[in-house]
C-alpha positions as a printed Julia matrix, in Angstrom:
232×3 Matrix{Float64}:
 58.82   26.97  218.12
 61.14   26.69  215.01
 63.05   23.09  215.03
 65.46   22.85  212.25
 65.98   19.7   210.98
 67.99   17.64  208.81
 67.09   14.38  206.58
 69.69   11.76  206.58
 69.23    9.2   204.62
 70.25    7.09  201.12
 66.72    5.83  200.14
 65.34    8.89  197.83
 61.73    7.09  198.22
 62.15    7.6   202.17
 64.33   11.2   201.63
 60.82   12.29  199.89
 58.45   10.99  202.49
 60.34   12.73  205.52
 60.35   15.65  203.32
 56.41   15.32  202.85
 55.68   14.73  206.67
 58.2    17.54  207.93
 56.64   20.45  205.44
 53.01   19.0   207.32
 54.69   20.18  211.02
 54.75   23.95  211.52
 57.33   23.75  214.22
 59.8    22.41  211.39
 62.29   23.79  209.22
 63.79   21.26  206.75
 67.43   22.75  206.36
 68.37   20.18  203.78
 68.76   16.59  202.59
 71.75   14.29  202.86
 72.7    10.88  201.3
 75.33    9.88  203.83
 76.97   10.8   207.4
 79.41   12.94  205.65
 77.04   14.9   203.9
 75.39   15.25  206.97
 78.11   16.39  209.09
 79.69   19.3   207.03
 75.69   20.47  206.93
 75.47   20.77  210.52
 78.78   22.78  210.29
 76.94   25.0   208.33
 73.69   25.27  209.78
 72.13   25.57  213.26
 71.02   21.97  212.96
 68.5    20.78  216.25
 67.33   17.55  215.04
 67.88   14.57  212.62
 66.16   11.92  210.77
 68.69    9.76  210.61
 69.05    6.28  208.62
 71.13    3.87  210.85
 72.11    1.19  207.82
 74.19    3.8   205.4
 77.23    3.29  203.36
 80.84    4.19  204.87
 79.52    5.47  208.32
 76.35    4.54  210.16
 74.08    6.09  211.91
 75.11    5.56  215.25
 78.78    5.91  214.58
 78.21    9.42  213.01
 76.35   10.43  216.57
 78.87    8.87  218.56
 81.72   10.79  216.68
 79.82   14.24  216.93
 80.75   16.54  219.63
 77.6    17.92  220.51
 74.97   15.83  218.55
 71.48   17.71  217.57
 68.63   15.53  218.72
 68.26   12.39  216.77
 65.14   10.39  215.48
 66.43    6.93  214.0
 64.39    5.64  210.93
 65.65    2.39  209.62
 64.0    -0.55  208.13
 66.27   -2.98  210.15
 64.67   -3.26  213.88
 68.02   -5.26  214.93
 69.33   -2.0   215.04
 67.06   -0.16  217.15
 68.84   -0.86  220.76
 72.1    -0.09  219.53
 69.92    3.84  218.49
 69.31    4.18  221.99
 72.67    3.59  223.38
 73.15    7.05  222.09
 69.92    8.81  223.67
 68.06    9.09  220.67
 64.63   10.44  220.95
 62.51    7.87  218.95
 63.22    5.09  216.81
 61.17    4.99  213.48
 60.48    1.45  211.34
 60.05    2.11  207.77
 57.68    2.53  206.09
 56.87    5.13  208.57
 53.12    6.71  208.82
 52.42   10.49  209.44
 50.75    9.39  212.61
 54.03    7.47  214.19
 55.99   10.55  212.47
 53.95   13.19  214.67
 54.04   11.34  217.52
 58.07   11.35  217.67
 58.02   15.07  216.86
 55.79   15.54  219.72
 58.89   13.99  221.69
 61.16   16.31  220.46
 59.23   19.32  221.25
 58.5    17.84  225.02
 62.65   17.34  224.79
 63.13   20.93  223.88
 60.54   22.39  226.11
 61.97   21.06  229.21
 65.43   22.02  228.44
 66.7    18.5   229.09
 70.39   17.84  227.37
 71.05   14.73  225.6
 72.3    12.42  227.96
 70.17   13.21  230.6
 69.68   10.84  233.11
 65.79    9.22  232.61
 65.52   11.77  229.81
 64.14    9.35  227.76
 60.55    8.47  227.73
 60.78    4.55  226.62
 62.51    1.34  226.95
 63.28   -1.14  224.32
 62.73   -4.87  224.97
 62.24   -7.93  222.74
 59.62  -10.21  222.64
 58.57  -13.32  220.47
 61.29  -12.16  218.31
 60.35   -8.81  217.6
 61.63   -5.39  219.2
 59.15   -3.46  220.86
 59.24    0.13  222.16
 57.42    0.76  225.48
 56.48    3.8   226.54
 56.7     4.09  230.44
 53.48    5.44  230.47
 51.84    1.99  229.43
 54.01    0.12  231.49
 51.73   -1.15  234.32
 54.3    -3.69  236.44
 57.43   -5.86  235.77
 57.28   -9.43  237.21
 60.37  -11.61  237.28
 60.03  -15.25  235.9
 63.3   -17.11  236.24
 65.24  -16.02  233.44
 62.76  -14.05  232.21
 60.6   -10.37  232.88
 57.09  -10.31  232.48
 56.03   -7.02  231.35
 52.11   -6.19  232.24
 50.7    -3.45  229.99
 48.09   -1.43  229.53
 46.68   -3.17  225.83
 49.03   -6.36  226.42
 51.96   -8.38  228.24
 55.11   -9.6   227.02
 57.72  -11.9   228.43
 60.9   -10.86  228.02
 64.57  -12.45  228.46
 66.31  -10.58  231.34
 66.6    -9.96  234.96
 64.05   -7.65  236.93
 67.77   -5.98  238.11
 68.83   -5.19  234.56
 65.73   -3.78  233.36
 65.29   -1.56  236.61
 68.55    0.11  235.87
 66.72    0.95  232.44
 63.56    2.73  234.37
 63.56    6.06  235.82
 63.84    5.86  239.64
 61.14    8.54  240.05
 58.26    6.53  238.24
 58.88    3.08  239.1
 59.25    1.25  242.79
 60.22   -2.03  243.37
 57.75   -3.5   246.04
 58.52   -7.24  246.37
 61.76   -9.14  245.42
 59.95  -10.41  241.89
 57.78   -7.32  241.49
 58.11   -3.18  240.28
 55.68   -1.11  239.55
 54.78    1.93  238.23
 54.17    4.38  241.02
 51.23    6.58  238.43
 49.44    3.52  238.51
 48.67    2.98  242.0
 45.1     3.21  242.9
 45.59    2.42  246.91
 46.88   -0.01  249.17
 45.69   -2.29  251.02
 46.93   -4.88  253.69
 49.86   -6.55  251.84
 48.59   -5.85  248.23
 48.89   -2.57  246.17
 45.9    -2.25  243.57
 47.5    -0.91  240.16
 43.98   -0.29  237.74
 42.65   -3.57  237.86
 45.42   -5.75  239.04
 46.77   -6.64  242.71
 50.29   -6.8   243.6
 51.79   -8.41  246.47
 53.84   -5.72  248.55
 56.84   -7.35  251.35
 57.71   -6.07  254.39
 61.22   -5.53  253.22
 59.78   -3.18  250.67
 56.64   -1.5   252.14
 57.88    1.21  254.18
 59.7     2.74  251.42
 56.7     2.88  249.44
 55.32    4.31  251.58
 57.69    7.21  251.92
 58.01    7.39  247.88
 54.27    7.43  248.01
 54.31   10.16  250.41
 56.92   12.59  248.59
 54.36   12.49  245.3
């Protein structure tokens, strides 16, 4: 696979970085370097471009704006040092969000995204494309990969989110961040509970066993469980 790419960014300590870590991945092709949106969009112009590293803080245009304002965008990867900015990245699909200073490891991972992106021919914009959710928590942003999400838990006015290495209560209603999960992964079983359907070990009586935790399933909710269950 050859993914050309295309460095965005007005830091020349991060421009060299990226540059390192992309000449490390054999599926890239660094097509060039640019110091601002505009750069960036008469290169595309040029070139078969399939995938930025794009700064979201620049001068004159930002990151997202420059997306927004592109017909048909390449795939993006945001890397920023500002993490306020990171759920306004995903309004626009991106891929993966990276927080400077980035490591080789985090780098990898989001290329690994890309190629998973490519390989299954999904479009930007692709309904439950994505492979994450943004939330925040003790006032930091944190991206979740469904994959570790074990079960959501409403709380009053707030979500508690049980994962794999950790939980995290975050401000929001188990509605809202439903609409943010992909239908075909997670199931809501009880009027304050959803889980993640790879997670279920079995079920028992009123109670679905998710790796070591129990959660309580209603009536209201347990036959179509059941049929979800049933379709896997």
């Amino acid at each position: 696979m050859d993914i050309n790419c295309l460095i965005v960014d007005d830091e020349p300590l991060s421009q060299d970085v990226l540059k390192d870590f992309v000449e490390a991945c054999p599926e890239l092709t660094l097509k060039g370097v640019c110091n601002d949106a505009l750069e960036a969009g008469k290169a595309i112009k040029a070139d078969n471009i399939n995938l930025l590293f794009l700064d979201i803080n620049m001068p004159m245009l930002s990151g997202v704006n420059f997306i927004k304002g592109l017909p048909n965008p390449p795939l993006v990867i945001f890397v920023t040092a500002y993490p306020e900015f990171a759920l306004e990245g995903f309004e626009v699909d991106a891929v993966d969000y990276l927080l400077k200073p980035v490591s080789f490891e985090r780098f990898r991972k989001a290329v690994n995204r890309v190629v998973s992106r490519i390989e299954s021919n999904l479009p930007l914009g692709t309904a439950n494309s994505q492979e994450h959710i943004m939330v925040r928590a003790d006032k930091k942003n944190y991206l979740l990969n469904f994959e570790e999400i074990i079960y959501l838990q409403a709380m009053g006015d707030y979500v508690k989110f049980i994962l794999n290495d950790k939980n995290l209560m975050v401000h929001g209603t188990m509605k809202e961040f439903l609409n943010q999960l992909p239908s075909n992964c997670f199931q809501q079983v009880h009027k304050s509970y959803v889980i993640n359907l790879k997670k279920v070990s079995y079920i028992e009586g009123n109670h679905v066993k998710l790796n070591e935790e129990n959660v309580p399933v209603s009536l209201t909710y347990r036959d179509e469980l059941f049929k979800v269950l049933g379709n896997k």
